[in-house]
Residue, then its C-alpha position, 0 to 999 in steps of 0.5 A: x500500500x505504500x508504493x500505491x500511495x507515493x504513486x497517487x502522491x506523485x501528482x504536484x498538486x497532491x504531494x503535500x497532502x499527509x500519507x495518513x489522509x491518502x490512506x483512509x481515502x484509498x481504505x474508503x475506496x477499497x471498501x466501495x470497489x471490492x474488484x479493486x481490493x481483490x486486484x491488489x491483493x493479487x500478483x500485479x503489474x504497476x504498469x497495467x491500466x487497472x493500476x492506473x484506474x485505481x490511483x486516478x479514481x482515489x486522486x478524484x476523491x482527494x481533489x474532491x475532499x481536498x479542495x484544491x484551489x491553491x498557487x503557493x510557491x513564490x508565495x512561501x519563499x516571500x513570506x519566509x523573507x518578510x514575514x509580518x508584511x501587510x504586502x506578504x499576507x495579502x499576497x498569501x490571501x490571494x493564493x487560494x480562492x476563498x480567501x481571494x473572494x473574502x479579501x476585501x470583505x474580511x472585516x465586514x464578515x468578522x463584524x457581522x459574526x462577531x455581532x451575534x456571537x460577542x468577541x469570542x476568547x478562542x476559535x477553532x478552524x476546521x478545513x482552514x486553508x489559509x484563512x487563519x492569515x485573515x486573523x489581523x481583520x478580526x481584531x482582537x488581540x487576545x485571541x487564541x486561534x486553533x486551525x485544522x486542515x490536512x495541507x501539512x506545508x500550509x499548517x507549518x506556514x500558518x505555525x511560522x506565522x503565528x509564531x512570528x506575528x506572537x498569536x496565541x494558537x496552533x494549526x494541526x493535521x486533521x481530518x474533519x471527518x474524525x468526530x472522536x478527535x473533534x469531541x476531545x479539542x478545547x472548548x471554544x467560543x466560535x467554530x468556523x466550517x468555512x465552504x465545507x460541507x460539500x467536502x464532508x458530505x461528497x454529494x451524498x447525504x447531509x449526515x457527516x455534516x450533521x455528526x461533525x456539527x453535534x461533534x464541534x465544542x463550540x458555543x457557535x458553528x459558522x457555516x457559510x456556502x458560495x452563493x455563486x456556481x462554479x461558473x460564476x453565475x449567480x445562484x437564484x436559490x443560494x440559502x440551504x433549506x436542508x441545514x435550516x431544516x437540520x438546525x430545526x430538528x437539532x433545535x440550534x439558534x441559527x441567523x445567516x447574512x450573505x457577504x459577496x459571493x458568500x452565505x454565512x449561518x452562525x449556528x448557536x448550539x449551547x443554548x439550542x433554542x427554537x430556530x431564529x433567522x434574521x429577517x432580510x427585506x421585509x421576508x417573513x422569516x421560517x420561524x415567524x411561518x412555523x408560529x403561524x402554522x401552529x396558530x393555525x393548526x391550534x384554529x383547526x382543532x378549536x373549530x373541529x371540537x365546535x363543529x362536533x359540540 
């Protein structure tokens, strides 16, 4: 299985990705593929096409958890010379999608987050990427900063960073999906899930999504969407019903705001009260529907036993 796995790493775009992640991928596919695993229990040839079937079907897979967006390179070796330079962090913002889209709207985000969950004292990021570099845009200098991703290059950047800018936290090697591991991280004020859920739920079901946010120790989850398609159109529909509907089941307070191309619910877990959603242009909000179709079930029955008296 090593060999498998340094053949599937060879691609540049995946080499940084830790042996142990391209395990657990290559185990899920082995337990879909039962040919691929009788195969490789066989005598075979690294040269046959079915060899190369398997590693480019578990190189998909990675790209898809993965999410690989990413041009790092000169950025690195700039950062490694002029660590803490305002020019340098935003070129590093710029390396990666995400945080290129959220660049000029980091400090409205934060704001807009911070207003309904108060300045946190420690946050957790999960499937960070590169956005613990958007710490200065928080504003809050005591702030201890925990990030989670699978890019082992990236994490011992966001280390040297930290280090160096003296921000109190760490960035580790994890995988979202481990809900065992996630239970035992420190408690914490906020969590961010920042354009994950289509990671961890790889097109299927919303059930990994659902475990890893019961798993989170945080008082608030902020979980946001891109309200744009992969070719840049505009969603007509960008608000998730299905996390809406799950945050009603699990009875999580939830508010959502929309910043560029982004749609952001903040997920209120400790005090899991019935459903709140702030109410944008004058719409009427689920939670003020859900009152007045039990005011009018309570009508019904009212009329019902009349009708029978």
């Amino acid at each position: 299985m090593s060999q498998l796995i340094d053949d599937i790493k060879k691609k540049k775009e995946l080499s940084d990705i830790s042996d142990k992640f391209v395990r657990e991928e290559l185990r899920n596919y082995l337990k879909r593929n039962f040919k691929a695993k009788k195969f490789l229990a066989s005598e075979f040839s690294p040269r046959s096409a079915y060899y190369k079937k398997i590693i480019k079907d578990v190189r998909t897979q990675l790209r898809r958890s993965y999410g690989l967006f990413r041009r790092k390179g000169k950025v690195i070796k700039e950062f490694n010379k002029t660590a803490n330079s305002k020019e340098t962090i935003t070129e590093i913002l710029k390396s990666h999608s995400s945080t290129r889209e959220r660049l000029e709207f980091y400090s409205e985000i934060y704001r807009k987050i911070f207003k309904i969950t108060k300045d946190p004292k420690m946050i957790l990021d999960f499937g960070c990427g590169l956005n613990p570099f958007s710490y200065s845009y928080m504003r809050l200098p005591h702030l201890t900063y925990f990030a989670y991703d699978l890019a082992t290059d990236e994490i011992k950047l966001i280390n040297d960073y930290f280090k160096k800018s003296k921000i109190k936290g760490r960035a580790y090697a994890l995988n979202v999906l481990q809900t065992n591991q996630i239970k035992k991280l420190p408690q914490a004020d906020i969590a961010f899930l920042f354009k994950m859920t289509d990671v961890l739920d790889k097109g299927k079901n919303h059930k990994n999504t659902e475990e890893v946010l019961k798993a989170i120790p945080a008082r608030f989850v902020v979980v946001s969407f891109p309200t744009v398609t992969m070719s840049g159109r505009k969603m007509n529909f960008p608000r998730r019903k299905w996390i809406e509907l799950l945050c009603e089941r699990l009875k999580y307070e939830l508010n959502y705001f929309e910043v560029g191309n982004e749609l952001f619910y903040v997920i209120g877990k400790e005090k899991k009260l019935f459903p709140k959603f702030v109410n944008k242009g004058g719409k009427t909000s689920l939670r003020e529907k859900l009152i007045e179709k039990i005011k009018r079930n309570k009508e019904n029955k009212t009329k019902k036993i009349r009708k029978k008296q």
